[in-house]
BALOBA-1460 file (C-alpha; in Angstrom, 3 decimals):
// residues 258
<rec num="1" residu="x" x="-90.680" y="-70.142" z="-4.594"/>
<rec num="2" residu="x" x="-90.004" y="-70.320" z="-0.684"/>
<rec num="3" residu="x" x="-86.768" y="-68.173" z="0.123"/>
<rec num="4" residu="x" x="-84.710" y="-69.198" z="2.473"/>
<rec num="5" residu="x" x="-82.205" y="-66.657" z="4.522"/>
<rec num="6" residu="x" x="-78.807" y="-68.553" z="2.856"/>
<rec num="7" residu="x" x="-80.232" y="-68.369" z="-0.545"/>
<rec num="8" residu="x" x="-80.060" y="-65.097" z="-0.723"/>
<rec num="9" residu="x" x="-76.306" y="-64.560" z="-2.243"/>
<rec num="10" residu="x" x="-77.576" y="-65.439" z="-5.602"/>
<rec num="11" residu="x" x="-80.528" y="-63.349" z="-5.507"/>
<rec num="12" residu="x" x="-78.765" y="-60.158" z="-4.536"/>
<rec num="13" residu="x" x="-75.615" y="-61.051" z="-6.870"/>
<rec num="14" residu="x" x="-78.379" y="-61.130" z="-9.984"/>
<rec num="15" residu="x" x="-77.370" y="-57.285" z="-10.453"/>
<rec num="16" residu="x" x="-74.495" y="-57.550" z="-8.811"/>
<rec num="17" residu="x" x="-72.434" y="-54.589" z="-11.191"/>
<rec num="18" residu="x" x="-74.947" y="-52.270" z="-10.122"/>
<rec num="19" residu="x" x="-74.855" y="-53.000" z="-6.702"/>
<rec num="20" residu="x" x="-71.061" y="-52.969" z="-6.741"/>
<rec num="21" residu="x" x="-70.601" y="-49.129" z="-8.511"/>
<rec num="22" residu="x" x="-71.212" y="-47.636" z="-5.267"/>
<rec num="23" residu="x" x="-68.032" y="-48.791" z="-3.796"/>
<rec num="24" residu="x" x="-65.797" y="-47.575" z="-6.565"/>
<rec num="25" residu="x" x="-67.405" y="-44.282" z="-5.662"/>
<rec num="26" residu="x" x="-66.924" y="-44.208" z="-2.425"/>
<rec num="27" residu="x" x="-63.309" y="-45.677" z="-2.305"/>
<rec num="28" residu="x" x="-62.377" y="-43.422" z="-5.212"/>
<rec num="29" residu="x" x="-61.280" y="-40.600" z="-2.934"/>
<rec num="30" residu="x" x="-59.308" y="-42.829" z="-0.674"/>
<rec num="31" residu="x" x="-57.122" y="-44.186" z="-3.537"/>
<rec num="32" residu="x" x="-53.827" y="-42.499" z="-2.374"/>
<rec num="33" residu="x" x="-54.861" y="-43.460" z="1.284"/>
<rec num="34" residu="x" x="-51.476" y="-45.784" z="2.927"/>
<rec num="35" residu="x" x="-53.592" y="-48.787" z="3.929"/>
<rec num="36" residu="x" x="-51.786" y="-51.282" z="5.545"/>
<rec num="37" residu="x" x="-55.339" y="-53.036" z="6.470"/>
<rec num="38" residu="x" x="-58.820" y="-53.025" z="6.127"/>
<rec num="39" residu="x" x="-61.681" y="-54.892" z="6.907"/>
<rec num="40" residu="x" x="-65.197" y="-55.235" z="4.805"/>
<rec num="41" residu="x" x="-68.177" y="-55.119" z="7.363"/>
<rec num="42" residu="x" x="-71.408" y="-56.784" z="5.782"/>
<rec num="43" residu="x" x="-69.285" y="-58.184" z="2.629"/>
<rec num="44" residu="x" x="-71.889" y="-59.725" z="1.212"/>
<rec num="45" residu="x" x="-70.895" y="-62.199" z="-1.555"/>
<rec num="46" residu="x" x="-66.977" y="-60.896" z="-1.597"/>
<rec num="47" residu="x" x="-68.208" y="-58.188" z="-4.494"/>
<rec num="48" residu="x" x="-67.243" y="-55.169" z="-2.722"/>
<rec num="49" residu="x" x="-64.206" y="-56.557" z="-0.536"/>
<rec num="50" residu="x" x="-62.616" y="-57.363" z="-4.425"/>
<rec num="51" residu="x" x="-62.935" y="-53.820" z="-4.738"/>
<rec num="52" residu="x" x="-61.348" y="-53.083" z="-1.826"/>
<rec num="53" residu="x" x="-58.621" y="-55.629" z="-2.344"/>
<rec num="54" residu="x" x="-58.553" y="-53.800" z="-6.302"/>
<rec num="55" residu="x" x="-57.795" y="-50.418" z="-4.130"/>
<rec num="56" residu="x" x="-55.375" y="-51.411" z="-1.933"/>
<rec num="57" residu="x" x="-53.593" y="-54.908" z="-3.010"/>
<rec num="58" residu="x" x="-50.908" y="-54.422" z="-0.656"/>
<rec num="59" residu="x" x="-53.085" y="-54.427" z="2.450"/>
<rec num="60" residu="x" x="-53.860" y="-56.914" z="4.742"/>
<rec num="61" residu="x" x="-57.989" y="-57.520" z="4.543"/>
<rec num="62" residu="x" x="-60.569" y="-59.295" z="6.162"/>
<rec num="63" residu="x" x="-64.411" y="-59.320" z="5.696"/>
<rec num="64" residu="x" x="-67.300" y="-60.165" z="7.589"/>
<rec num="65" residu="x" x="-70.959" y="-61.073" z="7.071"/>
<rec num="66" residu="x" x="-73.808" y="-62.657" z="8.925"/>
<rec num="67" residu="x" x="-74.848" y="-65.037" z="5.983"/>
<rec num="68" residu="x" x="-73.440" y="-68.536" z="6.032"/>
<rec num="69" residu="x" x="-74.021" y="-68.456" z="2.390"/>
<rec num="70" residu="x" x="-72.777" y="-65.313" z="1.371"/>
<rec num="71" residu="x" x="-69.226" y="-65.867" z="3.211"/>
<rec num="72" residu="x" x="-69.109" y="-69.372" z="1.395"/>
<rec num="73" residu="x" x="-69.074" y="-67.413" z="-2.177"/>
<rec num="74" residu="x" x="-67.304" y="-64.502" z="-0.768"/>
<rec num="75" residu="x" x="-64.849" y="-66.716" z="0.182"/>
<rec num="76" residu="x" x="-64.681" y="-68.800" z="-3.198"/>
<rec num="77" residu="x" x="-64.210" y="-65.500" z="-5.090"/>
<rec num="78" residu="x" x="-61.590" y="-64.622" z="-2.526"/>
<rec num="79" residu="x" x="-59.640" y="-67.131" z="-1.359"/>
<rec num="80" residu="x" x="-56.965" y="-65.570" z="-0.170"/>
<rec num="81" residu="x" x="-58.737" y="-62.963" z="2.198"/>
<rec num="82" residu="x" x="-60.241" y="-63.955" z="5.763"/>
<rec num="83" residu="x" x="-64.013" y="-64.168" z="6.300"/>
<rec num="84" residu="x" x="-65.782" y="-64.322" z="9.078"/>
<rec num="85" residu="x" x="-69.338" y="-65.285" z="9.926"/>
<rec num="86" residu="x" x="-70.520" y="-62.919" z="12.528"/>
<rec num="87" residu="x" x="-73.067" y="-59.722" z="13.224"/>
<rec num="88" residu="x" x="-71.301" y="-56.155" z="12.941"/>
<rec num="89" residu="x" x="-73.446" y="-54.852" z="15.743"/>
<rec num="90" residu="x" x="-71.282" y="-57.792" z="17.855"/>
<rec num="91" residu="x" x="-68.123" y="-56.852" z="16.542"/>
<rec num="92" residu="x" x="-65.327" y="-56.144" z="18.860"/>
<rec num="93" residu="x" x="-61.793" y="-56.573" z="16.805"/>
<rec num="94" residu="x" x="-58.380" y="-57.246" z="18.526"/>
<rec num="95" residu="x" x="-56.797" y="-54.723" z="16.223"/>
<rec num="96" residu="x" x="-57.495" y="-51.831" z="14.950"/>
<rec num="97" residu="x" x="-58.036" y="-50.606" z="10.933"/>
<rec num="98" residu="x" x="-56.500" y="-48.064" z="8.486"/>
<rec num="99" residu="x" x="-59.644" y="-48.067" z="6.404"/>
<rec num="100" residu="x" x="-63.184" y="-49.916" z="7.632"/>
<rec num="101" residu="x" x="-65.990" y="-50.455" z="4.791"/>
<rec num="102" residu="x" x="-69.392" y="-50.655" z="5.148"/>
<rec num="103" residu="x" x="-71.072" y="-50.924" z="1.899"/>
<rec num="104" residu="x" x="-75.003" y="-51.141" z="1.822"/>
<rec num="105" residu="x" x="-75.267" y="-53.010" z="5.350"/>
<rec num="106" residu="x" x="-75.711" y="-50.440" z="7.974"/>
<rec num="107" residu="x" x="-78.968" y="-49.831" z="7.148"/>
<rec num="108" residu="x" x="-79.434" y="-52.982" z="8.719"/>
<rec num="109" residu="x" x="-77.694" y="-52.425" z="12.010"/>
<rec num="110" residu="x" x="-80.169" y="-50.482" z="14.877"/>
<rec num="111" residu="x" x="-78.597" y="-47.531" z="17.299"/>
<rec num="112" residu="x" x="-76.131" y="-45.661" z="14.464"/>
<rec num="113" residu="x" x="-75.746" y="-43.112" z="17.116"/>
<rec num="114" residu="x" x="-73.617" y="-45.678" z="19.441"/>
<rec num="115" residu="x" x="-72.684" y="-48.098" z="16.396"/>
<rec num="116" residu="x" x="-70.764" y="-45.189" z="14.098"/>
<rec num="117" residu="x" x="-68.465" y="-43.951" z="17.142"/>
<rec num="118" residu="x" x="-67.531" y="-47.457" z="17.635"/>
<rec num="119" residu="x" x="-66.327" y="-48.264" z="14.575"/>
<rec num="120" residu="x" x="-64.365" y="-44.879" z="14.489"/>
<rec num="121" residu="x" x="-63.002" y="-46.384" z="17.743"/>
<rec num="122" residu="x" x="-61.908" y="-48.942" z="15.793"/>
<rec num="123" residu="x" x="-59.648" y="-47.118" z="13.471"/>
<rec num="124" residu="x" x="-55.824" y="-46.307" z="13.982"/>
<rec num="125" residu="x" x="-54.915" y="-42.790" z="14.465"/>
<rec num="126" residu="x" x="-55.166" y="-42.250" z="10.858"/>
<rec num="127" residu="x" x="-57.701" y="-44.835" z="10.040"/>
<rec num="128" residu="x" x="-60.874" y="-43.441" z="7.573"/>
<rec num="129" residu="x" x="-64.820" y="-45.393" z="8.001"/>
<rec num="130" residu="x" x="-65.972" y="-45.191" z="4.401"/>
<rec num="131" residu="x" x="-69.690" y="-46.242" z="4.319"/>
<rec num="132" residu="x" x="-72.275" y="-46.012" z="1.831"/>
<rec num="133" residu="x" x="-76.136" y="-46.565" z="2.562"/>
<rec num="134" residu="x" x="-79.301" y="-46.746" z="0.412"/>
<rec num="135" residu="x" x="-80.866" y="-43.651" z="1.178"/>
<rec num="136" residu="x" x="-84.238" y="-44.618" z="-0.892"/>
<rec num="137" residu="x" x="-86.984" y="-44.992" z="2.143"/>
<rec num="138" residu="x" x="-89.161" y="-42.346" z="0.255"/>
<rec num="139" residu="x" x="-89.046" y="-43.590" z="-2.354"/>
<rec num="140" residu="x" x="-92.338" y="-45.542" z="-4.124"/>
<rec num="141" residu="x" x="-90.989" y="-48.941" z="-3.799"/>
<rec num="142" residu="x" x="-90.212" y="-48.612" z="-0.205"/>
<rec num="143" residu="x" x="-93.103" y="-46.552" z="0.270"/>
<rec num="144" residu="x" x="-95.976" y="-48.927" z="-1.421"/>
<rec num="145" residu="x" x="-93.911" y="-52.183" z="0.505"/>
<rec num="146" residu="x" x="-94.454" y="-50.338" z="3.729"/>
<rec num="147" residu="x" x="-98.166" y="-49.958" z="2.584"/>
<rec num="148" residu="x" x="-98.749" y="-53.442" z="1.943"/>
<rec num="149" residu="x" x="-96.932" y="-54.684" z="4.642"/>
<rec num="150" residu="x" x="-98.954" y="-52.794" z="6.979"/>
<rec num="151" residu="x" x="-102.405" y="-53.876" z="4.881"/>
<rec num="152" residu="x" x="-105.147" y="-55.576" z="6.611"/>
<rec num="153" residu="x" x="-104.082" y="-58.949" z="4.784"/>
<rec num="154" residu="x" x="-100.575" y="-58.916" z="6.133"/>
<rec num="155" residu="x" x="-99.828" y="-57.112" z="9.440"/>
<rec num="156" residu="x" x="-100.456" y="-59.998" z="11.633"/>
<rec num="157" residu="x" x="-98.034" y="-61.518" z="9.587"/>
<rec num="158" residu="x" x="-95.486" y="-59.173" z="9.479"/>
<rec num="159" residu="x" x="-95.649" y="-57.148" z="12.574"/>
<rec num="160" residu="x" x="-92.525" y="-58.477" z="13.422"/>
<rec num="161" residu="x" x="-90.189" y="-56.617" z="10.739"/>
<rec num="162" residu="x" x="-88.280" y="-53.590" z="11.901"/>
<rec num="163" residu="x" x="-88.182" y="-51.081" z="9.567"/>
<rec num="164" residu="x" x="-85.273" y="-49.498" z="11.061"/>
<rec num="165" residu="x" x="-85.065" y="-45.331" z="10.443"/>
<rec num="166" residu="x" x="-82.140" y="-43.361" z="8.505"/>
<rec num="167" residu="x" x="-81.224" y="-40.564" z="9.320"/>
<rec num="168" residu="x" x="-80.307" y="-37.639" z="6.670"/>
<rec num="169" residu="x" x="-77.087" y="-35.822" z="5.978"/>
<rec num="170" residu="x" x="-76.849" y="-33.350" z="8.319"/>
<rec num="171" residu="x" x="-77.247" y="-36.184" z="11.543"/>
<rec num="172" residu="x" x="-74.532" y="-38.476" z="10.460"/>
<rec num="173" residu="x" x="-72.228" y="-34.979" z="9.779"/>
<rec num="174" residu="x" x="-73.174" y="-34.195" z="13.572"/>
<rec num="175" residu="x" x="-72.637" y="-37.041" z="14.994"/>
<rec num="176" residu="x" x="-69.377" y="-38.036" z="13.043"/>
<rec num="177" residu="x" x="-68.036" y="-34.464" z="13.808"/>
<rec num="178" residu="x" x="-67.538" y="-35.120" z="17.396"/>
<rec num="179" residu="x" x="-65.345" y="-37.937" z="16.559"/>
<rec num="180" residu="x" x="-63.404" y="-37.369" z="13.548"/>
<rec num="181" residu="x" x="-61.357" y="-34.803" z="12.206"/>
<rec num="182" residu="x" x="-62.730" y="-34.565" z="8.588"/>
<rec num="183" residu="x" x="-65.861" y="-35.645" z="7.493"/>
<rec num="184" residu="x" x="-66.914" y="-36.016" z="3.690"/>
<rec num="185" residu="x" x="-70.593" y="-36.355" z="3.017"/>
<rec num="186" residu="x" x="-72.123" y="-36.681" z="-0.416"/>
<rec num="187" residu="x" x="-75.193" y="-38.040" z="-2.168"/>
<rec num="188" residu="x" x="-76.129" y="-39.509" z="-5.510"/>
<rec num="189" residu="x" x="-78.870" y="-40.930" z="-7.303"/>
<rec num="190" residu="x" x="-77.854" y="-44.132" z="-9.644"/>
<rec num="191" residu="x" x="-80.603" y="-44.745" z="-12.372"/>
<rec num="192" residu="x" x="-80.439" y="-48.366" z="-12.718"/>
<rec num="193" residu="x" x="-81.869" y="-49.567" z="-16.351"/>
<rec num="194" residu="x" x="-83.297" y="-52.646" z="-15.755"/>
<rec num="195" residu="x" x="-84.031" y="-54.533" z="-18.843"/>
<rec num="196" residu="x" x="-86.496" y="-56.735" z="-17.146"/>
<rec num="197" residu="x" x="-88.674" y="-53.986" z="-16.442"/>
<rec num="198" residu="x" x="-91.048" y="-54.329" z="-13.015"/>
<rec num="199" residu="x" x="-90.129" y="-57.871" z="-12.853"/>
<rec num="200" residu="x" x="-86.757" y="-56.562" z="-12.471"/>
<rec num="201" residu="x" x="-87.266" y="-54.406" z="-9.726"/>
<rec num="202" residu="x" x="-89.280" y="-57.139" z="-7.705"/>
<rec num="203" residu="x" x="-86.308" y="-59.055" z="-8.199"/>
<rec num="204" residu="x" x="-83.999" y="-56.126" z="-7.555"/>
<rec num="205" residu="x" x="-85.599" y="-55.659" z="-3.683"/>
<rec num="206" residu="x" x="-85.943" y="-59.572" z="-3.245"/>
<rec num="207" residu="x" x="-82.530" y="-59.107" z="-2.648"/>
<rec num="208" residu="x" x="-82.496" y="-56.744" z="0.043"/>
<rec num="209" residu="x" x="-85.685" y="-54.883" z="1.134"/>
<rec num="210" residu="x" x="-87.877" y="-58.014" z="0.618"/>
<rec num="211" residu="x" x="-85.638" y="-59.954" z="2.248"/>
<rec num="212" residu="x" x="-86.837" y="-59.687" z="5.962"/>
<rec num="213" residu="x" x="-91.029" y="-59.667" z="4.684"/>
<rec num="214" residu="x" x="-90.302" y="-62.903" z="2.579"/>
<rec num="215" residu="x" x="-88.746" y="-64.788" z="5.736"/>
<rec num="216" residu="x" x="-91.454" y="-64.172" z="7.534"/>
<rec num="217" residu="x" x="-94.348" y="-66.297" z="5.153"/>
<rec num="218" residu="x" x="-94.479" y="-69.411" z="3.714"/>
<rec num="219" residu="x" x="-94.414" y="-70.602" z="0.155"/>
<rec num="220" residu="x" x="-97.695" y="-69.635" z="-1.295"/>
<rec num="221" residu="x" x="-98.040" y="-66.478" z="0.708"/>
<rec num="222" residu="x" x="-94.680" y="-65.331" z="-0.633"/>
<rec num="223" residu="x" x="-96.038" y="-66.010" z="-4.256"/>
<rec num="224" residu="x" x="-99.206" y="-63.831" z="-3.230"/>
<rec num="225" residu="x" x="-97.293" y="-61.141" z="-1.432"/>
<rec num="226" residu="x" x="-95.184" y="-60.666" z="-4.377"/>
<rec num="227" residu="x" x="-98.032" y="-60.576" z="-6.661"/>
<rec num="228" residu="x" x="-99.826" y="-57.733" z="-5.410"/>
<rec num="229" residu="x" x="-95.823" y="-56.088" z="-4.632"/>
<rec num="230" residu="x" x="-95.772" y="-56.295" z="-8.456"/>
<rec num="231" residu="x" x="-99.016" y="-54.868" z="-9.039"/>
<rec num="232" residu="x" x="-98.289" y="-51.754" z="-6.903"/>
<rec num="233" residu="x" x="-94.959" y="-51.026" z="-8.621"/>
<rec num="234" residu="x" x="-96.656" y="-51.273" z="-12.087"/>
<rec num="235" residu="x" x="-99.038" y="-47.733" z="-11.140"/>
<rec num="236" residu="x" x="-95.370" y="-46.473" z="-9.559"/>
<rec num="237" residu="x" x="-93.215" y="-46.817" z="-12.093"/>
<rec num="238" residu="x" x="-92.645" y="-45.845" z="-15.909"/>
<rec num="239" residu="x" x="-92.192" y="-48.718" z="-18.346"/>
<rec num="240" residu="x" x="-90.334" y="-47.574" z="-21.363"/>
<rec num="241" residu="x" x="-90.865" y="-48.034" z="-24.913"/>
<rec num="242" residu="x" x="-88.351" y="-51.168" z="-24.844"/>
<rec num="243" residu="x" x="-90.083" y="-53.016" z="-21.931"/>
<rec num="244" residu="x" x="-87.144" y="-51.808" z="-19.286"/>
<rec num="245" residu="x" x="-87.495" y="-49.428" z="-16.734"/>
<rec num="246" residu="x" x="-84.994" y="-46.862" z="-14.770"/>
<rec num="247" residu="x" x="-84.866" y="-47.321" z="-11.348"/>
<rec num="248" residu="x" x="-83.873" y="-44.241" z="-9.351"/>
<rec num="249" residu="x" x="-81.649" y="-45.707" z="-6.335"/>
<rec num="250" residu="x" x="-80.556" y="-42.776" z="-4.133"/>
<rec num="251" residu="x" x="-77.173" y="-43.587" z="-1.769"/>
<rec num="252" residu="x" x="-75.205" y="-41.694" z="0.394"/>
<rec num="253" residu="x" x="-72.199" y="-41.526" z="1.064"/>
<rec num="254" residu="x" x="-69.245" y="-41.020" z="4.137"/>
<rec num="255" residu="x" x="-65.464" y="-40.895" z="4.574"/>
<rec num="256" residu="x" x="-64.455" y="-39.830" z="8.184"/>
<rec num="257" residu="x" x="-61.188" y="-39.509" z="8.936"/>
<rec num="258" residu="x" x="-60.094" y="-40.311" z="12.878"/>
């Protein structure tokens, strides 16, 4: 089945609890925070701004995302919050925030090392950028796409996608440093069980990794492409006795204060 950019809400909402855990853990330490408002940078289908609205239900909140589609359910869930449609590497506010999230979208925005002291620009004086980011490039199902993206059969095809780099720990504490006056850094691994086993985890990076490789072929080679994506994940990964599998799903993880 031919994926289309807008139909990808419902593909990345299929785990949606998993995906959403994350931001409990990274808001958990700003509970006590005063936040008069706040803003959700790559909302995604309005799962994570609930949880910042669940937070902090007195603030004033907003949310932005660069998918038609996933502002129209974020907004449906939420109707009561502003969304916006609109690229956080473009974003230039008109006021600034008490508390910016960024949950699992960075990763998709190029040139961290301007892009994180601008949004810490964009904080008032005591304003906190909370942002979580998958921090799972080594591992095998990033590792094996990479290898088949880059095979014989598809780089022609796909010599287009940016694989954008991450940087580790120590960077973002660097660079963060220079413009904030505490910075919190930690890192955990999440070991998702997915009952559908390596169907499961296909589906599981459909929803995000995939996502730029898929948009790039048509129908049948996106059948194909997933086919052999499947194959490589079966040598990669344990299947337990029940059919499911646990996916390890390293994130880390930032508060900086202003």
């Amino acid at each position: 089945m031919s994926v289309s950019l807008n139909q990808y809400a419902k593909i990345y909402s299929t785990f949606e609890n998993e995906r959403t855990r994350p931001v409990f853990d990274l808001l958990a330490p700003l509970a006590t925070r005063t936040t008069g408002n706040a803003i959700d940078l790559g909302c995604g289908p309005g799962n994570s701004t609930e949880v910042l609205q669940r937070f902090f239900p007195q603030a004033t909140i907003a949310a932005l995302d660069s998918s038609e589609d996933m502002i129209e359910k974020a907004q449906q869930r939420l109707p009561h919050v502003r969304f916006d449609v609109g690229s956080i590497q473009d974003w230039m506010p008109n006021e600034h925030y008490d508390l910016i999230l960024a949950n699992a979208s960075l990763q998709w925005v190029p040139n961290h090392q301007q892009l994180y002291p601008h949004l810490m620009q964009q904080l008032s004086p005591t304003g906190v950028l909370a942002v979580q980011t998958p921090d799972n490039l080594g591992e095998p199902a990033h590792e094996l796409l990479k290898e088949l993206a880059t095979s014989t059969q598809w780089r022609s095809q796909l010599s287009a996608v940016e694989r954008l780099p991450r940087a580790n720990a120590e960077w973002y504490f660097e660079l963060l440093s220079a413009h904030s006056s505490q910075v919190t850094i930690w890192r955990t691994c999440y070991f998702h069980h997915l009952k559908g086993g390596i169907d499961d985890v296909v589906d599981w990076f459909r929803g995000s990794a995939l996502r730029p490789y898929l948009l790039q072929l048509s129908e049948r080679d996106q059948v194909q492409f997933l086919t052999q994506y499947k194959q490589m994940l079966q040598d990669a990964y344990s299947v337990l006795d029940d059919g499911s599998v646990l996916l390890p799903f390293p994130r880390l993880f930032i508060n900086a204060l202003r």
